[in-house]
C-alpha positions in Angstrom: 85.6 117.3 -38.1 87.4 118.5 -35.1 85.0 121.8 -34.9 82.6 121.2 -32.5 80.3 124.4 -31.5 79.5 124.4 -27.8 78.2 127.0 -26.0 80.7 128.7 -24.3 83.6 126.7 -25.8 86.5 127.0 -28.3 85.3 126.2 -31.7 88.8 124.0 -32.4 89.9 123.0 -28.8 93.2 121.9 -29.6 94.2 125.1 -32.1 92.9 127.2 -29.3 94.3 125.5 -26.3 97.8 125.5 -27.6 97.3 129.2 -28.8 96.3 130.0 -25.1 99.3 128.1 -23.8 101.9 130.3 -26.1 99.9 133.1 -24.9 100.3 132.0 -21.8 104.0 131.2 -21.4 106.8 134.0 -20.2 109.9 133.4 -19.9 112.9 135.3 -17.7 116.7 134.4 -17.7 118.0 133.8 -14.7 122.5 133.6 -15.4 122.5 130.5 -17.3 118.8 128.9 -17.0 115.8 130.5 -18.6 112.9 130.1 -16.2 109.6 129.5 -17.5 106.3 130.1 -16.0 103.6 128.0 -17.7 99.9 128.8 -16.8 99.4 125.4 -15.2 98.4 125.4 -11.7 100.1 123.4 -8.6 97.8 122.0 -5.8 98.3 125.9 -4.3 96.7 127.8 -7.5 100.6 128.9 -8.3 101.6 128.7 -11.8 104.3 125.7 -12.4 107.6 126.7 -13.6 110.4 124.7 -15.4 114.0 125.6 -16.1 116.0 125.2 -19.1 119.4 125.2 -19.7 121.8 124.9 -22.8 124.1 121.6 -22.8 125.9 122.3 -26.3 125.2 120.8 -29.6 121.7 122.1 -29.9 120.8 120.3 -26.6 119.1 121.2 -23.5 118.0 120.1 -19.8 114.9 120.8 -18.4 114.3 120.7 -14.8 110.8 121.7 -11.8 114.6 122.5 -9.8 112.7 120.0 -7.3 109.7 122.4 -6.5 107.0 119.4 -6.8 108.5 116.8 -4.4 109.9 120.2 -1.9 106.2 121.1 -2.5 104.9 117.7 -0.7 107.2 117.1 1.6 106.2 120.5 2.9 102.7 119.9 2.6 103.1 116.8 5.0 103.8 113.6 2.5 106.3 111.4 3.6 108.1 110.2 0.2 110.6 108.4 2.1 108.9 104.9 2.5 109.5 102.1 -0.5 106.8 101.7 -1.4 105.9 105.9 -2.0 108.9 105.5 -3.4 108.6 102.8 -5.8 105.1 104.7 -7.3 107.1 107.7 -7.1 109.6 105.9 -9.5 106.9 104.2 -11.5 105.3 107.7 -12.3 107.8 109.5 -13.6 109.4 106.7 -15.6 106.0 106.7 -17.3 107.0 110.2 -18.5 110.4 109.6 -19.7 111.6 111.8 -16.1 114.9 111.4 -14.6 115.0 112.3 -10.7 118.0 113.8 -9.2 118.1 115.4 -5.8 114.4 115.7 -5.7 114.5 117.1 -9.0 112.3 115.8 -12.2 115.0 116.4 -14.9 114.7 115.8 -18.7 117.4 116.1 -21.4 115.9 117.1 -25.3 117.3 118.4 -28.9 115.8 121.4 -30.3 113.3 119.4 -32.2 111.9 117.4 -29.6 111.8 120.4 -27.0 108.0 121.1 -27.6 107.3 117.4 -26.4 109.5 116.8 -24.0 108.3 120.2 -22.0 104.9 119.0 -22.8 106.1 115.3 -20.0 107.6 117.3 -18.0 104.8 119.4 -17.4 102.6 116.8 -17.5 104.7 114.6 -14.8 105.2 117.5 -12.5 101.1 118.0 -12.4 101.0 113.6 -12.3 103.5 113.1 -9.4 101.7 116.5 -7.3 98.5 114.9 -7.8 98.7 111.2 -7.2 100.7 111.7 -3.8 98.0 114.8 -2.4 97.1 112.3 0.5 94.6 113.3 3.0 95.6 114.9 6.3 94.2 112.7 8.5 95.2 109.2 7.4 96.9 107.5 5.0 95.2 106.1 1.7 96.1 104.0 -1.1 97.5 106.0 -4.2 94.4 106.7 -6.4 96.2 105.0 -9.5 96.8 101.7 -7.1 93.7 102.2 -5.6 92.1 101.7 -9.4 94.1 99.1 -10.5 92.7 96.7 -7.0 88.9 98.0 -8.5 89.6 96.7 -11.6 91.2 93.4 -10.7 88.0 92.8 -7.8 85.6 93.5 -10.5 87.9 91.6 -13.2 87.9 94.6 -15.6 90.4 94.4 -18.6 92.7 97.0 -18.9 96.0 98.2 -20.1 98.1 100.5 -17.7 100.2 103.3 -18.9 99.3 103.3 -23.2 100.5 106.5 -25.2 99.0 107.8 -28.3 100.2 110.0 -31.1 97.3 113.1 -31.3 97.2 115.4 -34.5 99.1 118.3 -33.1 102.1 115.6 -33.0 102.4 115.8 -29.4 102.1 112.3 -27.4 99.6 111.7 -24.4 99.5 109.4 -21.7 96.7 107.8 -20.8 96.8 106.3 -17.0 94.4 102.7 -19.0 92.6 101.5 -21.4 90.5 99.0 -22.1 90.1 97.5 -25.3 87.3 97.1 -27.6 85.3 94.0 -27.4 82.4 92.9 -29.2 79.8 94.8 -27.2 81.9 98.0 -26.3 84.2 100.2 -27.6 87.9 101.3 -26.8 87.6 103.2 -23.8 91.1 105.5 -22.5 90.7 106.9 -19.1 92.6 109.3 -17.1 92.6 109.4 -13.2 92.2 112.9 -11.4 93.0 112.7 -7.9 92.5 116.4 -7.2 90.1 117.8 -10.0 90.4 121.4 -11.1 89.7 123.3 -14.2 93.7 123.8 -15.5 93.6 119.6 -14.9 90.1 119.3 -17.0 91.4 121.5 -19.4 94.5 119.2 -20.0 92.9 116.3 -19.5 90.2 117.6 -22.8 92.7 118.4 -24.8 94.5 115.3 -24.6 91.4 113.5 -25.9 90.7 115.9 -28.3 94.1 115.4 -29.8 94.2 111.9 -29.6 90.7 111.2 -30.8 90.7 111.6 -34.4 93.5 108.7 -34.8 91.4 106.3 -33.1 88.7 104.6 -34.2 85.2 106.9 -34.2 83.1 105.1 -31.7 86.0 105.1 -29.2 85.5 106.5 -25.8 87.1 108.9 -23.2 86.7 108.4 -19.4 87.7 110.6 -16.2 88.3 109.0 -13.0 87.3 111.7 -10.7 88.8 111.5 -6.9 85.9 113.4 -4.4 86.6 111.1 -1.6 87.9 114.5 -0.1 86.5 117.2 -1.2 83.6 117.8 -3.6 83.7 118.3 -7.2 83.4 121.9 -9.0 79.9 121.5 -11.3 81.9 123.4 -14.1 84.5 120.7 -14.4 82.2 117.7 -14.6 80.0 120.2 -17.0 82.8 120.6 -19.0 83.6 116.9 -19.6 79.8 116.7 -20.3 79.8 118.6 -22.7 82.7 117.0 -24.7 81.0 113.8 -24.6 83.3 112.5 -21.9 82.2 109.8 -19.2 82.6 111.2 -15.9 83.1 108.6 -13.1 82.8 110.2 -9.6 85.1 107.6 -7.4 82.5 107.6 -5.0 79.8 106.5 -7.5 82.5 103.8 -9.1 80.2 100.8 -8.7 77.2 102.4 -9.9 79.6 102.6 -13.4 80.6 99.3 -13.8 78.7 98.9 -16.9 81.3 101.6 -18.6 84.3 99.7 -17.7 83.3 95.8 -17.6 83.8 94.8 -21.1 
């Protein structure tokens, strides 16, 4: 069953999390757009906003209006290299995302407008929280920084997978690594910049997910605290859910969750 008591918890995490997100979500018109403000969090605790606007024929655009990539620019991240570029690219074609003029644009009907807010919203938070480089130098990506971990220590994985989850909404997962005889399917998800509204997706994107795959499968989190320590609450969280946490400081002393 998906009802899990925990102290402190939802009973159903996905009925409840998607009943705090309509809750959650106001909307304003602004001439032809409606604006609305989501209660997800950008890297500044202010609450992401997308734009929608009617195309004809039951058709609509959805749009940040270029806030994420104004957002780092501001903040100091140079996008304007190739290679930035080419991850740039690479992330939000991993979402479905068009970019145009700094903005992450995305065309839906009226039936597929729940999921395709869902990658929108999920792309803005991705692209604001892979390129949150440090101040003071320059580092890899975490995602690319991963992927050379997991080639050195000759872990297989899959890049990039989607998955169906009950609430018919579809997830991305940044890998996986397929069952093998002594392990499990395990489906991780990298956090460069860990905070609750993040754990909170991240949770109930397993939760969703989990029941179509097979029982003894496995959810990790790649936790970035290179920079900046981690809350207790969020790793307590993922605790709690049964979730692998894997501090990227402490990656080698985890090996034995990810070598297959």
């Amino acid at each position: 069953s998906r009802e899990v008591i925990l102290t402190g918890y939802p009973i159903n995490f996905v009925e409840s999390y998607i009943n705090w997100l309509n809750a959650n979500i106001n909307l304003k018109k602004i001439d032809d757009w409606i604006e609305i403000n989501t209660p997800f969090l950008d890297n500044h605790n202010d609450h992401l906003q997308i734009y929608v606007k009617a195309i004809g024929n039951k058709k609509y655009i959805l749009t940040d209006d270029g806030y994420i990539i104004s957002n780092l620019i501001l903040s100091g991240c140079d996008l304007s290299t190739s290679k930035r570029k080419d991850i740039l690219e690479l992330i939000i074609k991993r979402f479905g995302i068009n970019l145009d003029n700094d903005a992450l644009i995305i065309e839906t009907t009226e039936e597929d407008f729940p999921q395709k807010k869902h990658m929108l919203l999920q792309a803005m938070m991705s692209v604001s929280d892979m390129f949150m480089l440090t101040r003071s130098k320059v580092v890899n990506i975490f995602l690319e920084e991963i992927e050379t971990f997991f080639d050195y220590n000759e872990i297989r994985y899959i890049s990039s997978v989607q998955f169906n989850g009950i609430s018919g909404f579809t997830h991305l997962f940044d890998f996986a690594i397929p069952k093998t005889k002594n392990n499990p399917e395990r489906l991780l998800k990298a956090i460069n910049n860990p905070t609750r509204s993040k754990a909170e997706s991240a949770l109930f994107a397993w939760d969703d997910v989990k029941k179509t795959r097979k029982t003894d499968s496995r959810f990790l989190v790649l936790l970035n605290d290179t920079e900046k320590n981690i809350e207790s609450n969020i790793i307590k969280a993922f605790e709690r859910y049964n979730v692998g946490v894997i501090p990227w400081s402490e990656r080698d002393r985890h090996l034995d969750k990810l070598i297959a």
